[in-house]
Backbone as numpy.savetxt, mean C-alpha at the origin, in Angstrom:
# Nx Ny Nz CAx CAy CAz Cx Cy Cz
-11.60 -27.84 8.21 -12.45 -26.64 8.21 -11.57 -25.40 8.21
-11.76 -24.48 7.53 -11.09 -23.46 7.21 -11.43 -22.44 8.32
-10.14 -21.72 8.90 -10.34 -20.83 10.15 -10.80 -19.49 9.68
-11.69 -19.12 10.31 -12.25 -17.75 10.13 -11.09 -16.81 9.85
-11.35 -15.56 8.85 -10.11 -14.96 8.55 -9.95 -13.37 9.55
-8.64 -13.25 9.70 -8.87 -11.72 9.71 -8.47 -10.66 9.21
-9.01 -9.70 8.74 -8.86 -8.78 7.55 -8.86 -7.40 8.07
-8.56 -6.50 7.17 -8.06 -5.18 7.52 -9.07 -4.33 6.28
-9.25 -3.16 6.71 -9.53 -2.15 5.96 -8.66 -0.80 6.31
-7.51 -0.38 5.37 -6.92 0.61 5.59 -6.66 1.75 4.94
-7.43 2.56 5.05 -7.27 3.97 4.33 -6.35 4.69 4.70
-6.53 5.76 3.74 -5.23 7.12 4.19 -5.96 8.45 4.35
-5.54 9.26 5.68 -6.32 10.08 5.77 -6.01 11.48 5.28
-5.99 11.23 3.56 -5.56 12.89 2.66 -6.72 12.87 2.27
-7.84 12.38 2.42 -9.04 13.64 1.94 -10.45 12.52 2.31
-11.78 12.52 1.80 -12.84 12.34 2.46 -13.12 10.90 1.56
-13.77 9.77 1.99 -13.74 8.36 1.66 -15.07 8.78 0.33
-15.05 8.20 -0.34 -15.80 7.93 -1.65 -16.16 6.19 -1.89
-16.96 5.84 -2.53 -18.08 5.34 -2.78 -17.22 3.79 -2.52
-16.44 4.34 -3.66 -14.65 2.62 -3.87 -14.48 2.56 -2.28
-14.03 2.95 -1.38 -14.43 2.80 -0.09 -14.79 2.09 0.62
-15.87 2.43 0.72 -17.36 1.76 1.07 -17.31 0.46 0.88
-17.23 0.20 -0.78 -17.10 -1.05 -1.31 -16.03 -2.09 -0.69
-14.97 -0.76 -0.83 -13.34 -1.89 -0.09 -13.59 -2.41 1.84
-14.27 -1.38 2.16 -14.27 -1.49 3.67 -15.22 -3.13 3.94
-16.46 -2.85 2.49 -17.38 -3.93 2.71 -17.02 -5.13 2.42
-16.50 -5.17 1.89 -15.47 -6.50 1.11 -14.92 -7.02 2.35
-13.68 -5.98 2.66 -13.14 -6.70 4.16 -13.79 -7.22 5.31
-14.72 -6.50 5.57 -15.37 -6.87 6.76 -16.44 -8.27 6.56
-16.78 -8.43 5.47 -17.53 -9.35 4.86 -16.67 -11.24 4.68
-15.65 -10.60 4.48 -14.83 -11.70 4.37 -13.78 -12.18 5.58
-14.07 -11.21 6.48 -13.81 -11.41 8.34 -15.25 -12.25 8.72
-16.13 -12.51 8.48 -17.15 -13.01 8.78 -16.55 -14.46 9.61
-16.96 -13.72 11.51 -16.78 -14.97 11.95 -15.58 -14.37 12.48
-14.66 -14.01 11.95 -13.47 -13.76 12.08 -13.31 -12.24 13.10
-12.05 -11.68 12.59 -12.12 -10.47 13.15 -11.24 -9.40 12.05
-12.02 -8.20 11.66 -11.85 -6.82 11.36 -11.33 -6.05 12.02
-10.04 -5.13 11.15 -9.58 -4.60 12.08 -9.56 -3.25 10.53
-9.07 -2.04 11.64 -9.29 -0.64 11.27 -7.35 -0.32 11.27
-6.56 -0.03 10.23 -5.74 0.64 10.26 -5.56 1.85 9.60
-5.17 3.07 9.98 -4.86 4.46 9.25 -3.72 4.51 8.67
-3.54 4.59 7.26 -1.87 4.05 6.83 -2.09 6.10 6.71
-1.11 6.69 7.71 -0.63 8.17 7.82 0.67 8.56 7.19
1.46 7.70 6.71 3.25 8.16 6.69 3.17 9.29 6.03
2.13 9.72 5.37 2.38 10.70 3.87 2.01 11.99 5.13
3.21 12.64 5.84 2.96 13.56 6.53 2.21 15.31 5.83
2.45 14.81 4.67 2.56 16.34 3.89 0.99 16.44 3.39
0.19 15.37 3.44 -1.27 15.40 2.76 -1.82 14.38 3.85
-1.87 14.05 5.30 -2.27 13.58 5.93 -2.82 14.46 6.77
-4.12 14.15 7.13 -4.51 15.59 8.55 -5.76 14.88 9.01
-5.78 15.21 10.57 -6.46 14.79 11.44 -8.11 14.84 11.00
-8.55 15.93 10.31 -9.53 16.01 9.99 -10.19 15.31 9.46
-8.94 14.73 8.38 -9.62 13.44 7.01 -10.07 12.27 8.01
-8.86 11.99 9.27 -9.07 10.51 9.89 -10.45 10.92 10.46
-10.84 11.79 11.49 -11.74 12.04 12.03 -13.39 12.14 11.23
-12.96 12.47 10.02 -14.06 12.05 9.08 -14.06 10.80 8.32
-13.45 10.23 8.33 -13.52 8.67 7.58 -13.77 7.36 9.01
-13.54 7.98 10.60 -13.71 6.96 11.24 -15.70 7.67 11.07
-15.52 8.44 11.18 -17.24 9.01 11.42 -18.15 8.16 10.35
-17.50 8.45 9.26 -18.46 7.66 7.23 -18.77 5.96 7.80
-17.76 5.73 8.28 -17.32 4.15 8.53 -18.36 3.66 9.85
-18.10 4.47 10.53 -18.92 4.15 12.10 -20.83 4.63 11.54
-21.08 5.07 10.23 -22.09 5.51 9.90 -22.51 4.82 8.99
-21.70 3.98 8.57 -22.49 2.56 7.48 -22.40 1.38 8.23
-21.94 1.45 9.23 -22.50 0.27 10.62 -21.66 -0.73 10.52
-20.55 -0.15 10.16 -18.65 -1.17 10.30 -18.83 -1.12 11.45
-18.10 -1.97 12.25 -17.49 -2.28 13.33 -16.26 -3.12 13.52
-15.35 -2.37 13.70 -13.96 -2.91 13.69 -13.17 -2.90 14.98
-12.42 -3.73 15.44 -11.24 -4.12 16.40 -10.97 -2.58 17.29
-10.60 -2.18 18.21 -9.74 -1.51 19.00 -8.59 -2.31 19.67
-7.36 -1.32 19.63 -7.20 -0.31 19.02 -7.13 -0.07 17.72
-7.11 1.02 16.86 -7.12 1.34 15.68 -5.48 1.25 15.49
-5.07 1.08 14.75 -3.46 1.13 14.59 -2.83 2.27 13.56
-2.43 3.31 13.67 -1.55 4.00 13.30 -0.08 4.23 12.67
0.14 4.26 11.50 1.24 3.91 11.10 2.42 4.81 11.62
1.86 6.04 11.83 2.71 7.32 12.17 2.72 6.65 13.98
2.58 6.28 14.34 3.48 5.94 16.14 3.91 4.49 15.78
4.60 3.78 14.81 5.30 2.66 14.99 6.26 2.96 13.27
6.85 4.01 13.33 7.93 4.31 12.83 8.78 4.07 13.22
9.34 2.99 14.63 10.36 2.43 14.84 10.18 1.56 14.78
8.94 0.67 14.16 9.37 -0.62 13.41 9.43 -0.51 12.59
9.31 0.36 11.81 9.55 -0.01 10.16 11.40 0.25 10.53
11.41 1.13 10.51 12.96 1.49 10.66 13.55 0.12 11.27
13.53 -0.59 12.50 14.21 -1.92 12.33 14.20 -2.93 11.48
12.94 -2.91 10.75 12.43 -3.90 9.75 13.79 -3.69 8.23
13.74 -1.90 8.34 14.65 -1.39 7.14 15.57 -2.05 7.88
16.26 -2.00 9.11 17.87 -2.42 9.28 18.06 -3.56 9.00
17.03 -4.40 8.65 16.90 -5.87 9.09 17.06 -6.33 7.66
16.98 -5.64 6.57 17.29 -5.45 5.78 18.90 -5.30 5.14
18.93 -3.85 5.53 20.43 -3.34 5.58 21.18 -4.36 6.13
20.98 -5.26 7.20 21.90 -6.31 7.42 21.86 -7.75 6.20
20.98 -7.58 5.98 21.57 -8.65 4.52 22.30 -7.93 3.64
22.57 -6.45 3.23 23.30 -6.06 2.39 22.31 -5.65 1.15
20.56 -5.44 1.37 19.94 -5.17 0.25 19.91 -3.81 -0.49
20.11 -2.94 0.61 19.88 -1.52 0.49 21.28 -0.82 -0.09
20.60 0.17 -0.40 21.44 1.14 -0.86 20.88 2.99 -0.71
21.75 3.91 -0.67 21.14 5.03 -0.37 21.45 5.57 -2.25
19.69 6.28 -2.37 19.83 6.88 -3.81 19.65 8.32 -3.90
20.20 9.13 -4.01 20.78 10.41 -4.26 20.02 11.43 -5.69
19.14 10.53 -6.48 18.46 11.19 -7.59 17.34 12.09 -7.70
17.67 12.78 -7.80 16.45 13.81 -8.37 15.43 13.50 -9.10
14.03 13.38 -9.29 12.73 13.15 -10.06 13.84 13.54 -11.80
14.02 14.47 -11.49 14.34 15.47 -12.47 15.92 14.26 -13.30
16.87 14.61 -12.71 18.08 13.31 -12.77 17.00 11.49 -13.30
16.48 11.40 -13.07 16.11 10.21 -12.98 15.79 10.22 -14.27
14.53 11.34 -14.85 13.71 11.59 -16.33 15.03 11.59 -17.03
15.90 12.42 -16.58 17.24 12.94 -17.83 17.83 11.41 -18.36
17.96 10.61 -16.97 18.88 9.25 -17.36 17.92 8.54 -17.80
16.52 8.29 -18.02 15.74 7.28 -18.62 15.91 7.83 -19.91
15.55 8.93 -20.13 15.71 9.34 -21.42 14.16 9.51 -22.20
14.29 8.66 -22.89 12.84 8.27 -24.40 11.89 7.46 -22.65
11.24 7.92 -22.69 10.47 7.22 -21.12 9.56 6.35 -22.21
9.07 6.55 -23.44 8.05 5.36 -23.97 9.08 4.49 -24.34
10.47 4.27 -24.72 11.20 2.96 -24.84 12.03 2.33 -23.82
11.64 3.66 -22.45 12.80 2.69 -20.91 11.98 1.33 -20.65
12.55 0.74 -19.80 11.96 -0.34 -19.21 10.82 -0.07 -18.52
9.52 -0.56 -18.07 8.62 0.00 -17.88 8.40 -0.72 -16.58
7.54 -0.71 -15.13 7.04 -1.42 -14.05 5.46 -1.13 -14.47
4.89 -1.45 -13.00 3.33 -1.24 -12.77 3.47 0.07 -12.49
4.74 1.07 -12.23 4.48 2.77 -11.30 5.04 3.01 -12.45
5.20 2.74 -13.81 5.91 3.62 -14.82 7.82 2.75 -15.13
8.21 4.07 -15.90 9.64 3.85 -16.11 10.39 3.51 -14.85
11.40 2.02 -15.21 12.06 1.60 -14.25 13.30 2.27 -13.71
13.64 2.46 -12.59 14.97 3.51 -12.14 15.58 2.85 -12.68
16.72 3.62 -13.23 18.33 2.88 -13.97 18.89 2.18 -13.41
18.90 2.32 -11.76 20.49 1.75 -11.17 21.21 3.19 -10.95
21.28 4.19 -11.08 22.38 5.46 -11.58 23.32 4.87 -10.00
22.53 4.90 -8.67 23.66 5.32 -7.65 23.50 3.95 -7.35
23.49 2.83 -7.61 23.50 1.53 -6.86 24.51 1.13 -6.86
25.48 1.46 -7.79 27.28 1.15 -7.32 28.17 1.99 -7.37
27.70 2.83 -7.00 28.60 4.41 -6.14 29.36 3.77 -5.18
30.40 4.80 -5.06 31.42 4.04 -4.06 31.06 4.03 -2.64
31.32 3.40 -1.48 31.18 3.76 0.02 31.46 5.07 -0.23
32.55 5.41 -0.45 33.38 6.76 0.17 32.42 8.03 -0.05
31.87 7.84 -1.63 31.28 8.99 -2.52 29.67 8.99 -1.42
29.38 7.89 -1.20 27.73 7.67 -0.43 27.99 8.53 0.56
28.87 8.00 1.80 28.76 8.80 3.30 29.55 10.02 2.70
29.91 10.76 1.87 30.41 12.14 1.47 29.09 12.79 1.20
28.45 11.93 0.19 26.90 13.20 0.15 26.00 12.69 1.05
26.00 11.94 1.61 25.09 12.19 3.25 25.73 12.79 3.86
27.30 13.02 4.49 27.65 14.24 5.53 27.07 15.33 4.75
27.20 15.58 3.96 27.08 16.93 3.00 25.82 17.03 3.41
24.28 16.37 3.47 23.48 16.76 3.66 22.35 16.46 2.53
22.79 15.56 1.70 22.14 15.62 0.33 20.87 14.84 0.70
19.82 15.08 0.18 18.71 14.08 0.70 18.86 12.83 -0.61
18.08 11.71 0.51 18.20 10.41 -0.38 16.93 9.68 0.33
16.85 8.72 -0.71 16.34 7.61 -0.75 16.32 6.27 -0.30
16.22 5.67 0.29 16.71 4.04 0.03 15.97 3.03 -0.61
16.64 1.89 -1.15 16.04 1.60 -2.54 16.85 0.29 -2.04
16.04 -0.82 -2.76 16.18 -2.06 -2.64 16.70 -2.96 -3.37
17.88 -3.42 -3.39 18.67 -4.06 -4.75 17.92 -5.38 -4.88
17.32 -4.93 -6.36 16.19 -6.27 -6.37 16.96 -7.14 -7.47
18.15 -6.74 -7.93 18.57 -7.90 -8.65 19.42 -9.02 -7.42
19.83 -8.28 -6.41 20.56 -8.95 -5.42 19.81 -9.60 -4.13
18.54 -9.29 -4.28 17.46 -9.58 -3.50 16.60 -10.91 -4.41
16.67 -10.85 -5.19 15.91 -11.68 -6.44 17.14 -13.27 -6.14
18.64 -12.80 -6.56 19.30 -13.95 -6.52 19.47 -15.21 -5.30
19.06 -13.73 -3.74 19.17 -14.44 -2.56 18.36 -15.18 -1.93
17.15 -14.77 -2.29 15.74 -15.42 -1.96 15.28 -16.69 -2.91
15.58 -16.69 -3.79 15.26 -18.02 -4.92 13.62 -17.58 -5.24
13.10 -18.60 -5.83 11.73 -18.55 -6.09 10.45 -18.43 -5.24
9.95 -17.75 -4.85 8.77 -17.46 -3.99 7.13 -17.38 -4.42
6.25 -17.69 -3.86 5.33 -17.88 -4.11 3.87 -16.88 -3.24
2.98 -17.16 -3.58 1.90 -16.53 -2.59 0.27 -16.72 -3.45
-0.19 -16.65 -2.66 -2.15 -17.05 -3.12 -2.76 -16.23 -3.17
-3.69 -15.86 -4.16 -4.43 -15.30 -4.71 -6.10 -15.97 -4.76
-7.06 -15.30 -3.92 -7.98 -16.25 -3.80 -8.87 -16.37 -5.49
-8.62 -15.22 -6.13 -9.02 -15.08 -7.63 -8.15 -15.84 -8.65
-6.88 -15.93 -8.54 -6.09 -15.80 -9.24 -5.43 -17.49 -8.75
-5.89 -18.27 -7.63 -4.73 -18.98 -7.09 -3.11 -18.83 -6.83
-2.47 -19.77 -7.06 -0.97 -20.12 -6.67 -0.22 -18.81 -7.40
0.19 -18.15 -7.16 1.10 -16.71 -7.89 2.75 -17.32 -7.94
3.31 -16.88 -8.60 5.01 -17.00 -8.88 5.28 -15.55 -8.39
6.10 -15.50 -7.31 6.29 -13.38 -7.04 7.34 -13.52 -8.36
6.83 -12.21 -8.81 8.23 -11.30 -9.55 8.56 -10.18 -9.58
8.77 -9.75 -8.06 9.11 -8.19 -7.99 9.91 -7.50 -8.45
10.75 -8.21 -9.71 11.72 -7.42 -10.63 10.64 -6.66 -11.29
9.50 -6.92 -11.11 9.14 -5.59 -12.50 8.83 -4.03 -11.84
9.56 -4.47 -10.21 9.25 -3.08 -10.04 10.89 -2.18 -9.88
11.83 -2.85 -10.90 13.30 -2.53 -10.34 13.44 -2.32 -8.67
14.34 -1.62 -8.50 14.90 -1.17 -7.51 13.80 -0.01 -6.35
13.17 -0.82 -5.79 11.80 -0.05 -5.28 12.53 1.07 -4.16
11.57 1.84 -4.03 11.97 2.81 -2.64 11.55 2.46 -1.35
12.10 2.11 -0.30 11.88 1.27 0.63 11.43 2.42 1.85
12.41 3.60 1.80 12.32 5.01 2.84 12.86 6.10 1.83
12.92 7.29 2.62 12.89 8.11 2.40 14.19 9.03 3.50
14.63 10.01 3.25 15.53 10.75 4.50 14.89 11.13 6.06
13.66 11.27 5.46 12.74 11.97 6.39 11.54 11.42 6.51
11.28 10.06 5.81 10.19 8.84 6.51 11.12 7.78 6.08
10.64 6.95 7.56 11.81 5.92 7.59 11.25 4.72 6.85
10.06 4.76 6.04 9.19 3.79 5.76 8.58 4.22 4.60
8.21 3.60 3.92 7.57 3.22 2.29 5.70 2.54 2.36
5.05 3.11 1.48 3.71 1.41 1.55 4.58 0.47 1.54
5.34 0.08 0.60 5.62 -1.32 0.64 5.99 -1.53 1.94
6.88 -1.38 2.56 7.63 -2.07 3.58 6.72 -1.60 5.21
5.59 -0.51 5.11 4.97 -0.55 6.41 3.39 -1.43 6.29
3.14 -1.66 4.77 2.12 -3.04 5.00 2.37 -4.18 5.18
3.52 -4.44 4.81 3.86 -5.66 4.62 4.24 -6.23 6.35
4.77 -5.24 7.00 5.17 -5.11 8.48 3.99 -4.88 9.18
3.01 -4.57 8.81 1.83 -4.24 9.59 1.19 -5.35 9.65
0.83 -5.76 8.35 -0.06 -6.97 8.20 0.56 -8.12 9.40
1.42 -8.25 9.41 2.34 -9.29 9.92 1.73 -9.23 11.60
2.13 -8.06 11.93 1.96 -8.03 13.43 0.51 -7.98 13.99
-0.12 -7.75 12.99 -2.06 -7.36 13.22 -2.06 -8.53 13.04
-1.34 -9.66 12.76 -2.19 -11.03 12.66 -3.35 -11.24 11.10
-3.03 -10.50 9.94 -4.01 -10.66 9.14 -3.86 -11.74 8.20
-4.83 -12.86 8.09 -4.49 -13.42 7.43 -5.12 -13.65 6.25
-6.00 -12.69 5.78 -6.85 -12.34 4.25 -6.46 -10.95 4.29
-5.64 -10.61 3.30 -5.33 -9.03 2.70 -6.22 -8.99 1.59
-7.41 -8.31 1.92 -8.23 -7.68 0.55 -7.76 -6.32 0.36
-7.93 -6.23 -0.97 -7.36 -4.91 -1.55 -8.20 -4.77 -2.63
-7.88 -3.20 -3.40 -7.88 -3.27 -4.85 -7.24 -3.91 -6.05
-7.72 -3.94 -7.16 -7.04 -5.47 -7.90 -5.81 -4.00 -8.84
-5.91 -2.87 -8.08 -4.46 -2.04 -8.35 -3.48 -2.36 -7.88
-3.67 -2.98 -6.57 -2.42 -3.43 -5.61 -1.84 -4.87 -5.73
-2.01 -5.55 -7.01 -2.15 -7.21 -7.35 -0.61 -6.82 -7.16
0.10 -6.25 -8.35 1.35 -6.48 -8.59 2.07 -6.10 -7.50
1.61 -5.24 -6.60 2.44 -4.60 -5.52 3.24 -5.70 -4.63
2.13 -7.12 -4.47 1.77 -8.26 -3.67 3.28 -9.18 -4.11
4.00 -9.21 -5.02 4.91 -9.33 -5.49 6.65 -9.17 -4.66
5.77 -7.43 -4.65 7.07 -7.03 -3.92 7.16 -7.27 -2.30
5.82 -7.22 -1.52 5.46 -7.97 -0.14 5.77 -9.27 -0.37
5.74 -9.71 -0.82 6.14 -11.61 -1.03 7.31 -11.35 -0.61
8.52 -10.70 -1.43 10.13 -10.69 -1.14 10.34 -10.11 0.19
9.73 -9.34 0.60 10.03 -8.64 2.00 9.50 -9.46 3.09
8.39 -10.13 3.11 8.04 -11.19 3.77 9.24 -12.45 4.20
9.92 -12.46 2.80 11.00 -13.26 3.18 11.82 -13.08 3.93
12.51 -11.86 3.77 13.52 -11.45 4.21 13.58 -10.87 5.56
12.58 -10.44 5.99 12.44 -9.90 7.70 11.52 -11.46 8.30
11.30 -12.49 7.54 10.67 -13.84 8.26 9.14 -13.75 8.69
8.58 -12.69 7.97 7.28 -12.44 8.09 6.21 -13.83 7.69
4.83 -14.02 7.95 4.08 -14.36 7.73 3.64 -13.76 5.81
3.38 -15.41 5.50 2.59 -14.53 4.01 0.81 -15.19 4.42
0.34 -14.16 4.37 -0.88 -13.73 4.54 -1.87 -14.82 3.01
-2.77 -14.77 3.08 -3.14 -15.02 1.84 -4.49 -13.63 1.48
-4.52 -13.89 0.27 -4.80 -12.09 -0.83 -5.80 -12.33 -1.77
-6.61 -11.14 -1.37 -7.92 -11.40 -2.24 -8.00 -9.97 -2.97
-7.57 -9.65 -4.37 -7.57 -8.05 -4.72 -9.20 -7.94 -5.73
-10.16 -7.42 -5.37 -11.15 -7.24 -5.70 -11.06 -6.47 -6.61
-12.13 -6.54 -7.34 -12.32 -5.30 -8.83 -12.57 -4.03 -8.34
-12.42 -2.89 -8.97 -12.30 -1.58 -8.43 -13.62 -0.84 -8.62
-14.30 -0.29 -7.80 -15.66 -0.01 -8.21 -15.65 1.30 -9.08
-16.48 1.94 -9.90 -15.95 2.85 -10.95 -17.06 3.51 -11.47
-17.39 4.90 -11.84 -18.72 5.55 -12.01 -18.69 5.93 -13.55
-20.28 6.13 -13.80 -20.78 6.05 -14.60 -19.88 6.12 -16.35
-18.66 7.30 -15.96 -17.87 7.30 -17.41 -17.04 6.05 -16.96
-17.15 5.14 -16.35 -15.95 3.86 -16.23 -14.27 4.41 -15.64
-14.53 5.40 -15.15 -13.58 5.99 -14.13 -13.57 5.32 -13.01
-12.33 5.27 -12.38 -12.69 4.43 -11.24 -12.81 5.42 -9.92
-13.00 5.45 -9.25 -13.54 6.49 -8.02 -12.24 6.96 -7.08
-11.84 7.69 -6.72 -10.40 8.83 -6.38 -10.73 9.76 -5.98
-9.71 9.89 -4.91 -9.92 11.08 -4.04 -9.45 12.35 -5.14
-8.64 12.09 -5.77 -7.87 13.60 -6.53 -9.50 13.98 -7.48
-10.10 13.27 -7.93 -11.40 13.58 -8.78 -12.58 14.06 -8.29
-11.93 14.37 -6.43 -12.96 14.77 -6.11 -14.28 13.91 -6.12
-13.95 12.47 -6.29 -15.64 11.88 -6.40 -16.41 11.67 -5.39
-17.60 10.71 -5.43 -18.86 11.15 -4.60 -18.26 10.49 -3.11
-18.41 11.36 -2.77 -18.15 11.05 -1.34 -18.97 10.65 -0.20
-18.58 9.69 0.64 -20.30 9.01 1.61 -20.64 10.39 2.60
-19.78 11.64 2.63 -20.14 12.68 3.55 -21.27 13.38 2.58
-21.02 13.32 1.18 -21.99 14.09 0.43 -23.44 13.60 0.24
-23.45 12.15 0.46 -24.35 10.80 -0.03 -25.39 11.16 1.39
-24.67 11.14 2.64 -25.22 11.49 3.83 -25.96 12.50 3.86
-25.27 13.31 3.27 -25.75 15.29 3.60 -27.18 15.03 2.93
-27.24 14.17 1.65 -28.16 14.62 0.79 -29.52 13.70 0.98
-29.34 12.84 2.25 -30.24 12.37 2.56 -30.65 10.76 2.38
-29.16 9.83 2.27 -29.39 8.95 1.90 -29.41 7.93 2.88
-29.28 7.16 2.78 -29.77 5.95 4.42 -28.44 5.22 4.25
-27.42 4.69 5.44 -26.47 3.81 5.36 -26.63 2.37 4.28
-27.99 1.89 4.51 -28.39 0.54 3.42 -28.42 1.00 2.01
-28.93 2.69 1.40 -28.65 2.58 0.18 -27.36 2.86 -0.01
-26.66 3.04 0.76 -25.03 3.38 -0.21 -24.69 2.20 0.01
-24.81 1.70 1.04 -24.49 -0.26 0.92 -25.01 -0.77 -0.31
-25.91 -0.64 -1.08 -26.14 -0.84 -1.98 -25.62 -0.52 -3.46
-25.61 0.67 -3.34 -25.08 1.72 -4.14 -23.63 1.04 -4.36
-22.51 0.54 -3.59 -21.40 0.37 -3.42 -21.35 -1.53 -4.13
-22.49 -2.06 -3.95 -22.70 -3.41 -4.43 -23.34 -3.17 -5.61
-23.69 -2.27 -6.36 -24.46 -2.38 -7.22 -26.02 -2.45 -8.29
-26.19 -2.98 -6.35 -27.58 -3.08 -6.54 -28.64 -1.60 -6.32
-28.19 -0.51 -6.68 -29.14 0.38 -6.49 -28.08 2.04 -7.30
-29.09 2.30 -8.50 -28.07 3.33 -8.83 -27.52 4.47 -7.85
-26.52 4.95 -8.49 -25.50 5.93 -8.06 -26.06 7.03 -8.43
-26.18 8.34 -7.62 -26.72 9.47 -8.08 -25.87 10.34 -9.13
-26.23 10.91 -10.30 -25.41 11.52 -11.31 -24.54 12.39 -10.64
């Protein structure tokens, strides 16, 4: 008999939850059935994160009659695990510090429709991955901001072949080469998505990661990091993306319909439950 699962719904709090949402929150909690739901706020993005968004997305959520786990977990107060998770890393020898500019990066890809391509676009070159020691700690004393980035051809050779489940898709082969040399931190966040879900999931005990079926390939690069810090692999269910009327899919940058607007205008928690399944149109 298969053990009840437990699943996560985790937003980011840069702006107000929309309809895809709803849908993702319902999915998770639906497939905890039995099990247990839990609520995480993925915050690292200090520069478009604000109290207001969280405080309105626990409100949308607590108003379509979720009920999820306490405590809520916060990514911004366990920035010293990701940071050991990164050292834990750095002690196999994966990392490297990258020194490139957005700007440097476009110049060295060049023709960006004939570079190598990932799921986030053109693949980084490599430019600083075999810079010397000496030249590295010279532009960090100096002050230069950087990156850290994950040598995935040297990460690829050490780990061998890896695997992970897909409840749509079954048995997966990871191949996180197609995302080159990923960004793992930052100078001034010690942590990446990749490397604070993959660390989160682990310690919340989740063992169904539903997502969007945007985040399939991401699942790739969590497979390899799973390895390497001895994590748990979870098993992964990436659902279809819910999407309005022009076949857009629903985004905070588009401004789309939002469950604070759906509320205002008089709608009942069961029709946007609906609304979000399908079964009841979406207002123009």
């Amino acid at each position: 008999m298969t053990e009840p699962a437990v699943t996560r719904f985790a937003p980011s709090p840069t702006g107000l939850l929309h309809l895809g949402h709803a849908y993702s929150a319902l999915f998770a909690a639906r497939r905890a059935a039995g099990g247990r739901f839990l609520l995480r706020i993925e915050d690292i993005d200090i520069a478009r994160c604000r109290p207001e968004f969280e405080d309105a997305l626990l409100e949308d959520l607590a108003w379509l009659g979720l009920a999820w786990e306490t405590p809520v977990r916060r990514q911004s107060e366990h920035l010293d695990v990701y940071e050991a998770a990164l050292a834990t890393l750095g002690g196999h020898g994966l990392l490297y510090p990258c020194f490139c500019t957005r700007k440097e990066i476009r110049d060295e890809v060049g023709d960006v429709a004939r570079a190598p391509q990932g799921p986030d676009g053109p693949l980084y070159p490599g430019t600083c991955r075999n810079i010397s020691p000496h030249l590295r700690e010279h532009r960090i004393a100096d002050g230069r901001p950087y990156a850290i980035r994950l040598d995935m051809t040297k990460a690829i050779a050490a780990a061998g072949r890896l695997t992970w489940t897909d409840r749509r898709e079954g048995p997966v082969v990871a191949h996180p080469e197609m995302f080159g040399d990923v960004v793992l931190a930052r100078k001034d966040t010690p942590t990446s998505y990749h490397l604070a879900v993959t660390v989160d999931d682990h310690l919340q005990g989740v063992t169904l990661v539903t997502r969007g079926e945007d985040l399939f390939h991401a699942t790739h690069v969590h497979r390899l990091l799973q390895h390497f810090l001895g994590l748990d692999t979870p098993e992964y269910e990436h659902h279809p993306l819910l999407r309005g009327a022009d076949g857009k899919r629903y985004a905070k940058r588009d401004l789309s319909l939002t469950l604070r607007s759906l509320r205002e205008a008089g709608h009942a928690p069961a029709d946007v439950m609906d609304m979000a399944q399908g079964r009841r149109p979406v207002p123009a």
